[in-house]
N, CA, C and O of each residue as an XYZ file, in Angstrom:
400
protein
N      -7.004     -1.223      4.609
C      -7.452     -0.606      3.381
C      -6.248     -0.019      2.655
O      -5.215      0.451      3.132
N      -6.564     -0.135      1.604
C      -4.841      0.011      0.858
C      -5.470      2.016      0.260
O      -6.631      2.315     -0.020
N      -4.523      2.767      0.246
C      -4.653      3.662     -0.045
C      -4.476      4.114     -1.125
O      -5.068      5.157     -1.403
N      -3.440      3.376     -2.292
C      -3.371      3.792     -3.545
C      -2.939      2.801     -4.575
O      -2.484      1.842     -3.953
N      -2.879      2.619     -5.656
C      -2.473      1.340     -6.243
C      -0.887      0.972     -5.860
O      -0.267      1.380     -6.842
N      -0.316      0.636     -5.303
C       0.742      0.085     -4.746
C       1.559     -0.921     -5.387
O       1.095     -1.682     -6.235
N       3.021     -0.949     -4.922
C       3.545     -2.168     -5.974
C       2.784     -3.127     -6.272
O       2.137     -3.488     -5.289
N       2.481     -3.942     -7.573
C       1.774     -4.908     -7.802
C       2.109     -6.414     -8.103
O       1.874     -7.247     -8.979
N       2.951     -6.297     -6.610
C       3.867     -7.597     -6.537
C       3.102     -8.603     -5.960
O       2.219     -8.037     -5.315
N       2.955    -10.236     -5.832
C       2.297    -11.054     -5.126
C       2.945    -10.425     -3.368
O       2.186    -10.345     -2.402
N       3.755    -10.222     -3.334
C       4.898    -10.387     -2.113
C       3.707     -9.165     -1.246
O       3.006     -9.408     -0.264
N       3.804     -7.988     -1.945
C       3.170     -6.467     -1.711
C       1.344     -7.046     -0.790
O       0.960     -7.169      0.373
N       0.844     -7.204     -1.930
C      -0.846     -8.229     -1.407
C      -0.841     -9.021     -0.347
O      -1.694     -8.850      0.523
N       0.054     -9.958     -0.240
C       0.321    -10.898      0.777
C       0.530    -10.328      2.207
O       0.013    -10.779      3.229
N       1.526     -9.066      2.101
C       1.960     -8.754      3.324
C       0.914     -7.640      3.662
O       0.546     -7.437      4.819
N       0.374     -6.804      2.399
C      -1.076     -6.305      3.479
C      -2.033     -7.008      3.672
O      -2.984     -6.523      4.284
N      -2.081     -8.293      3.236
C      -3.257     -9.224      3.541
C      -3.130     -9.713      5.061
O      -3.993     -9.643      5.935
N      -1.818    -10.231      5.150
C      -0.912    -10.740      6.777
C      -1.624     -9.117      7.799
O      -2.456     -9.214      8.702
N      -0.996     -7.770      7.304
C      -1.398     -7.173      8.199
C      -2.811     -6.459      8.169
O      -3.060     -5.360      8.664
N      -3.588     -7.196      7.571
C      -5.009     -6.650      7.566
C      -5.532     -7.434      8.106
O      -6.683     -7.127      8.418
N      -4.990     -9.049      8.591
C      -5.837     -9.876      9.156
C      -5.355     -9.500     11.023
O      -5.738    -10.238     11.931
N      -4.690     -8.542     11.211
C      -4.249     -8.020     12.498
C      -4.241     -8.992     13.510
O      -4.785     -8.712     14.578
N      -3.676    -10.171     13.338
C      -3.446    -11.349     14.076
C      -2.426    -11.300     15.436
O      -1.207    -11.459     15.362
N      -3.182    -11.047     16.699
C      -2.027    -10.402     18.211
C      -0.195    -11.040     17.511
O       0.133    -11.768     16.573
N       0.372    -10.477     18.301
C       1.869    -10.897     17.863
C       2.407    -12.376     18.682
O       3.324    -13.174     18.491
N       1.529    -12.271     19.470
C       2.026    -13.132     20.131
C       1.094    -14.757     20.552
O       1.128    -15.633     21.416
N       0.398    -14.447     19.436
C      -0.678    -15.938     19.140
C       0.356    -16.816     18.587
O       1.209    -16.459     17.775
N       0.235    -17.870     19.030
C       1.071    -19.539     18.442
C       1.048    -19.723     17.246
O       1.091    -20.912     16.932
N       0.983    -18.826     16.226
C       0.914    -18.885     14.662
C       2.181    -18.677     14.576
O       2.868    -18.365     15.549
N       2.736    -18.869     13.100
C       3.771    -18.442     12.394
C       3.000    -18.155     10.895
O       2.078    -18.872     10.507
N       3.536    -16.968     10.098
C       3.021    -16.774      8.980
C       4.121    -16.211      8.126
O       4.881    -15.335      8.540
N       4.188    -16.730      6.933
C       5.499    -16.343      6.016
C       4.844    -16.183      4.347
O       3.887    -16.887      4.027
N       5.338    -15.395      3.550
C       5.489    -16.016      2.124
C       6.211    -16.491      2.006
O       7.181    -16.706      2.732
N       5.797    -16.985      0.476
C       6.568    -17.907     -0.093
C       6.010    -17.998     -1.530
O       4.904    -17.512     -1.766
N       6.866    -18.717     -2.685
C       6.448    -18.888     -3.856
C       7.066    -20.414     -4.409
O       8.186    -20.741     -4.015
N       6.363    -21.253     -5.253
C       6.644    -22.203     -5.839
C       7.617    -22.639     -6.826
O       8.139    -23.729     -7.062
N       7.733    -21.234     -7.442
C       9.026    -21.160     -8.808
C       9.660    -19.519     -8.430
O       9.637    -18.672     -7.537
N      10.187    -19.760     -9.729
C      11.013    -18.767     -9.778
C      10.151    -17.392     -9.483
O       8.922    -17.449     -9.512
N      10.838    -16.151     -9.197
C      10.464    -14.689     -8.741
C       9.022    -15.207     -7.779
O       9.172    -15.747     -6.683
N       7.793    -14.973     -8.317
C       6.894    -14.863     -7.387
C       5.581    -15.871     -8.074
O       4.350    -15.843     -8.095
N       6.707    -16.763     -8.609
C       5.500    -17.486     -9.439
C       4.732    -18.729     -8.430
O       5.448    -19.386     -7.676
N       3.781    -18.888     -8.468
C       3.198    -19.565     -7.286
C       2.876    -19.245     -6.277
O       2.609    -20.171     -5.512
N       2.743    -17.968     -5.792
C       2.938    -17.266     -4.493
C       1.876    -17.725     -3.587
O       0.773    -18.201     -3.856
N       2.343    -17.523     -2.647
C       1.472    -18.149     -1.149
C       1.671    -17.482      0.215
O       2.763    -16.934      0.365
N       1.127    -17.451      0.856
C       0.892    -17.623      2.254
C       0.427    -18.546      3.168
O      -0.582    -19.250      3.155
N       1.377    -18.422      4.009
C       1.791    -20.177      4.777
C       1.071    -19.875      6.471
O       1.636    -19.006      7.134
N       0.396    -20.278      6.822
C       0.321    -19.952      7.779
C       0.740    -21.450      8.475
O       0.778    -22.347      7.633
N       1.075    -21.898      9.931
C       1.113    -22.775     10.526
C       1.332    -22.399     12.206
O       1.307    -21.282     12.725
N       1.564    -23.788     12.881
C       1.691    -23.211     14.414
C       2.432    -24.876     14.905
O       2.643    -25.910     14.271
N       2.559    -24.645     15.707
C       3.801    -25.842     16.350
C       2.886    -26.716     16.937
O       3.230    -27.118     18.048
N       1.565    -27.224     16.411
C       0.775    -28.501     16.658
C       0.619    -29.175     15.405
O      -0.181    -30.100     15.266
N       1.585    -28.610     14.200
C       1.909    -29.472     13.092
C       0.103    -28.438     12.345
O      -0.348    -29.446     11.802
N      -0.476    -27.852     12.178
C      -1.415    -27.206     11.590
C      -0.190    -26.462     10.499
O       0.936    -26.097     10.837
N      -0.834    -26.374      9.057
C      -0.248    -25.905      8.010
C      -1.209    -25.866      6.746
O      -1.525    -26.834      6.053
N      -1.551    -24.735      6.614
C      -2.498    -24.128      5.428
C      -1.636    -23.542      4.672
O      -0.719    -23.021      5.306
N      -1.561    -23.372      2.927
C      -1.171    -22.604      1.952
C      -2.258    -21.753      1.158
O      -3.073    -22.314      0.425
N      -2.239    -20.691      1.297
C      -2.905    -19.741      0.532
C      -2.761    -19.128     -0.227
O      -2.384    -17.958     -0.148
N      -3.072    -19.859     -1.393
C      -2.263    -19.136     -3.203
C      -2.830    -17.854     -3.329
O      -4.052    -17.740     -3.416
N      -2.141    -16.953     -3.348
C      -1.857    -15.985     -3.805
C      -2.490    -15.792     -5.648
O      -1.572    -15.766     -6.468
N      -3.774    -15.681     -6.167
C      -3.772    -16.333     -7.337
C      -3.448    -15.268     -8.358
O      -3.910    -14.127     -8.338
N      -2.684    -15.712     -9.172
C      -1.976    -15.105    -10.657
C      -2.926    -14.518    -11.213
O      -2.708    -13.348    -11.530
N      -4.477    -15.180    -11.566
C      -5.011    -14.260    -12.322
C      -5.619    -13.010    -12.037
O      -5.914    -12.119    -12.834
N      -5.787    -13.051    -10.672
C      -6.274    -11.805     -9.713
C      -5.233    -11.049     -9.746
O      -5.596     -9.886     -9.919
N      -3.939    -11.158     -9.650
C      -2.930    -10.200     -9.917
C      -2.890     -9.403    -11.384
O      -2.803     -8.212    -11.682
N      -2.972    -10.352    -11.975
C      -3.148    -10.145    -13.631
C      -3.993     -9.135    -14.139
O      -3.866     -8.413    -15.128
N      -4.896     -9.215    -13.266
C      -6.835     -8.474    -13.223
C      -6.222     -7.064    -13.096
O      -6.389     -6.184    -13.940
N      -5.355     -6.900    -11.741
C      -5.213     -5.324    -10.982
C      -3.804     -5.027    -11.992
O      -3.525     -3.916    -12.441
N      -3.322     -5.784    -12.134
C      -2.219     -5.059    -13.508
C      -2.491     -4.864    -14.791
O      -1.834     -4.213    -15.604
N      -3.484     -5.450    -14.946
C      -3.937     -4.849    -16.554
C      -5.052     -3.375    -16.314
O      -5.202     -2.508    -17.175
N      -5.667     -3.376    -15.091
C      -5.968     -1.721    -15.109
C      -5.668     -0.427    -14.992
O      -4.722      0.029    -14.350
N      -6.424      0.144    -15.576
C      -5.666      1.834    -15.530
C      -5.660      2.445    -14.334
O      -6.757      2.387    -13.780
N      -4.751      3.058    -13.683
C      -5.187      3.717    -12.322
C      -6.588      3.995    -11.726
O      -7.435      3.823    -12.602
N      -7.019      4.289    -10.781
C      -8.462      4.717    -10.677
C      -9.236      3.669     -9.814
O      -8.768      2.634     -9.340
N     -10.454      4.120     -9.708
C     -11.360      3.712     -8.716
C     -11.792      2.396     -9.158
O     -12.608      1.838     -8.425
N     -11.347      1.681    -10.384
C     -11.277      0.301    -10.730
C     -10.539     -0.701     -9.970
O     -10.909     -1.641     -9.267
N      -9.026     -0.099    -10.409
C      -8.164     -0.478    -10.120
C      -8.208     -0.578     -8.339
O      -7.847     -1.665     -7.889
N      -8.546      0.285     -7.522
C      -8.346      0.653     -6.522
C      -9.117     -0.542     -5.506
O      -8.871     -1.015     -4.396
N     -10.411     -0.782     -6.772
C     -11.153     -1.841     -5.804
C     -10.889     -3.042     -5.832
O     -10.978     -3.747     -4.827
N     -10.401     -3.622     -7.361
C     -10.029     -4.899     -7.184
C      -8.789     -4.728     -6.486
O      -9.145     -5.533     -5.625
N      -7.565     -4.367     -6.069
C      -6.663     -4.608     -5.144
C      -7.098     -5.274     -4.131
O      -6.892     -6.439     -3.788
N      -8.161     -3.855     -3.351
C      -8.843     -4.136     -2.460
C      -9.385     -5.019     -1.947
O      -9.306     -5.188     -0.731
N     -10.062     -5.795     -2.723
C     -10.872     -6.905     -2.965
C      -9.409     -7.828     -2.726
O      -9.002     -8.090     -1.594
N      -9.038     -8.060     -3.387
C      -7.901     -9.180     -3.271
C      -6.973     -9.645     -1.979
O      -6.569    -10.727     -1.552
N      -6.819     -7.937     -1.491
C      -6.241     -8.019      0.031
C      -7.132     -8.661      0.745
O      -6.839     -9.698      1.341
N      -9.294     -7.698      0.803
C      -9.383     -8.250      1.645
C      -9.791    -10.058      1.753
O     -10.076    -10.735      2.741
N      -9.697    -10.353      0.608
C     -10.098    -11.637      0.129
C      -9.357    -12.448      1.006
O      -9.912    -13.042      1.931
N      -7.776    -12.545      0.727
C      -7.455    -12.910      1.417
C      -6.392    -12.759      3.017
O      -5.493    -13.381      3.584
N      -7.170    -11.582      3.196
C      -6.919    -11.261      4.628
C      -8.151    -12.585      5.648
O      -7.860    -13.280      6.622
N      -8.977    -12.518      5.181
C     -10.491    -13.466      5.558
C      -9.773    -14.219      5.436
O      -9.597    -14.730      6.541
N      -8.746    -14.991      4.196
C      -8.271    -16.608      4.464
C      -7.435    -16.383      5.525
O      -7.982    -16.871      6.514
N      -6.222    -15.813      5.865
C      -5.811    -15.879      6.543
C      -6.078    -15.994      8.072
O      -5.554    -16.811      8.829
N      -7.198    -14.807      8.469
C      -8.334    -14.827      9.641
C      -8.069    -16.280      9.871
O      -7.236    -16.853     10.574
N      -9.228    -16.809      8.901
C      -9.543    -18.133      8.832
C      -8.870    -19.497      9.029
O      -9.376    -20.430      9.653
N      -7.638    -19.509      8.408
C      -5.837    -20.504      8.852
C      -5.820    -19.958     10.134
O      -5.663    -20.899     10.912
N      -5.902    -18.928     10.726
C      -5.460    -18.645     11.918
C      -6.271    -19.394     13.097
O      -5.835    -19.991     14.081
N      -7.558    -19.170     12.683
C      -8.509    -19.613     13.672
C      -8.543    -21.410     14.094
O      -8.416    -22.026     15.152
N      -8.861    -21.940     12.195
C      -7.895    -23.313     12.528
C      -6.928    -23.889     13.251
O      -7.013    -24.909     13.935
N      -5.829    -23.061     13.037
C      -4.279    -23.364     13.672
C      -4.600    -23.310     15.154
O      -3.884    -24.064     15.813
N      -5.631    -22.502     15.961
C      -5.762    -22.263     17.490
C      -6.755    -23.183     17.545
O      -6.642    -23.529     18.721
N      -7.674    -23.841     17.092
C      -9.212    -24.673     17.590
C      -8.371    -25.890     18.162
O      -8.944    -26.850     18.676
């Protein structure tokens, strides 16, 4: 749960999304960002594991767009929220793939 509106970087979402999906450290995953263009344009989360399994999870622009055009506050606070846990669940989810 994110506690306050926080940098509103793709990079920022991604990495509390990675640690909201609380995945053991030592499961056969690998998980990284990454982005398609320049600064953070395209942004993603990669999950994969060394049986060749590889999911990308866009990070999407307009959901970022959404929590930066609001004013501080209990708006703002939820769509973040929403977005982490959105895709904290994908990630869950790549993870569970990558082990079946």
């Amino acid at each position: 749960m994110i506690s306050s509106p926080f940098n509103d970087s793709a990079s920022s979402f991604g990495n509390a999304a990675m640690q909201a999906a609380s995945i053991p450290w030592d499961a056969p995953v690998e998980m990284w960002l990454g982005a398609e263009g320049p600064g953070e344009t395209g942004a993603f989360i990669e999950v994969s594991s060394p049986r060749g399994f590889l999911k990308r999870i866009p990070i999407e622009e307009a959901r970022l767009a959404e929590c930066r055009q609001q004013n501080d506050g209990p708006t703002t606070m939820a769509l973040c929220q929403q977005l982490v846990d959105d895709l904290s669940a994908q990630v869950k989810t790549a993870v569970r793939d990558a082990l079946a």
